[in-house]
C-alpha positions as CSV (number, residue, x, y, z in Angstrom):
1,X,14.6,1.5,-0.6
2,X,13.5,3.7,-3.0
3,X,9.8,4.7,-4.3
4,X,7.9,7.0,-5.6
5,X,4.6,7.4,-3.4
6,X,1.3,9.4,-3.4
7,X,0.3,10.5,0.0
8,X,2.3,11.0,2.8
9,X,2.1,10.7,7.0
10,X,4.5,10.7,9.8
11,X,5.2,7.9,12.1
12,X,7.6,7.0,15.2
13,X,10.0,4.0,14.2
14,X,11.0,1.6,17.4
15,X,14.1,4.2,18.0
16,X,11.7,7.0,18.0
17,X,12.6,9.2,15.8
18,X,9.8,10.4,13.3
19,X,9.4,8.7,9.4
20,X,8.0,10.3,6.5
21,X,6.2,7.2,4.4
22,X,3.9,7.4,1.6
23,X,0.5,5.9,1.6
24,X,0.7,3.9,-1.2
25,X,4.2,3.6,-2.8
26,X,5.5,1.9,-5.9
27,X,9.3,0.5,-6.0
28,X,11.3,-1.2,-8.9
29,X,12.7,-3.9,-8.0
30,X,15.1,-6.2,-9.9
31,X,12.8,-8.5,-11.3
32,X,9.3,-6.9,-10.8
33,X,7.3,-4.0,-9.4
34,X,5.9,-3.8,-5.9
35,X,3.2,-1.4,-4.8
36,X,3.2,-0.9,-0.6
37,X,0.4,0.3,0.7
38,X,0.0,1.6,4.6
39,X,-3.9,1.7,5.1
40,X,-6.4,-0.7,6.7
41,X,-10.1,-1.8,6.2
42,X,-11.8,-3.5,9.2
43,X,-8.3,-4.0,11.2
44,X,-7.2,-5.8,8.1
45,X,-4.4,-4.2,5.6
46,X,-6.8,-3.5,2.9
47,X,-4.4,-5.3,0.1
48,X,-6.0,-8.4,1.8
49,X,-9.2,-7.7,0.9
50,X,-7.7,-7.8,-3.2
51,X,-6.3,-10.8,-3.1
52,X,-6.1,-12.9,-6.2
53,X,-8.2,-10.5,-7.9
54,X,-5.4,-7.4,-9.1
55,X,-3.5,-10.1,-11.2
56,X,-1.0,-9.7,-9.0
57,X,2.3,-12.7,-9.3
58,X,2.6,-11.9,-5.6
59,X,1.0,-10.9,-2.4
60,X,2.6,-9.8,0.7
61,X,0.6,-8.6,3.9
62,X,0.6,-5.0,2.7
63,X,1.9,-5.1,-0.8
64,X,1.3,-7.1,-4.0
65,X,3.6,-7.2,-7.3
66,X,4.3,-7.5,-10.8
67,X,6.2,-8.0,-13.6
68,X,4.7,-6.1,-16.5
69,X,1.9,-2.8,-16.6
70,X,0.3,-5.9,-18.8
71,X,-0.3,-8.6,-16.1
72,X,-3.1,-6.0,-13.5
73,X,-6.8,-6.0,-13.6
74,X,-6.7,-2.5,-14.4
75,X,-10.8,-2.1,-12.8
76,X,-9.1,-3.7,-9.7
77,X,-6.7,-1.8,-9.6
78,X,-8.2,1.5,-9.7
79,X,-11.0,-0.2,-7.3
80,X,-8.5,-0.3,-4.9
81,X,-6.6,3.1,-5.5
82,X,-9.8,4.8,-5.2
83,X,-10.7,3.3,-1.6
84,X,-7.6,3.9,-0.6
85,X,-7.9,7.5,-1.3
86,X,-11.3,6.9,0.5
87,X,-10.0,6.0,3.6
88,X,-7.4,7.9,3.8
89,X,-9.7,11.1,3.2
90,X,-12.0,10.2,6.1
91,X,-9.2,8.8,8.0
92,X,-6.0,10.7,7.9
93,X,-4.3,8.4,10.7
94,X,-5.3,5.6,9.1
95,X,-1.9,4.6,7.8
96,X,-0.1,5.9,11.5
97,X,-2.6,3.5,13.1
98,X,-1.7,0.6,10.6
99,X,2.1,1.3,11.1
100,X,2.0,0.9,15.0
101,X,-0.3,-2.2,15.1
102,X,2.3,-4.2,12.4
């Protein structure tokens, strides 16, 4: 898959060998855009904690999408963003713990 990402940490996949993955990443897709984001809040992907409220079409356990810039709750949006950036500031293995306990 390809994305474009902001933030970046290293983790072990299952065969070992180490990834480079963003913290929060954005990927076109064919019909939509998805943003993935590797970082929890209270043991709980944090994306959770947005739902129905970034005027998302779709939410996934650690990702939401949509079809057009258009559709988003723009103060959600950057509500989230910005504790992301939180977290990940106080909590740089944040998104390493999240990857291992998914």
């Amino acid at each position: 898959m390809k994305m474009i990402g902001y933030g970046k940490f290293r983790y072990a996949v299952t065969s070992g060998q180490p990834v480079e993955w963003p913290v929060i990443g954005v990927a076109l897709q064919k019909n939509y855009i998805s943003v993935y984001v590797a970082v929890r809040k209270s043991g709980q992907p944090i994306v959770q904690t947005y739902e129905a409220k970034l005027g998302e079409l779709r939410m996934g356990r650690n990702n939401f999408s949509f079809e057009r810039f258009d559709d988003l709750k723009i103060d959600a949006v950057s509500s989230l963003f910005a504790e992301i950036a939180r977290i990940f500031e106080k909590e740089p293995l944040n998104p390493v713990e999240y990857m291992q306990g998914a």
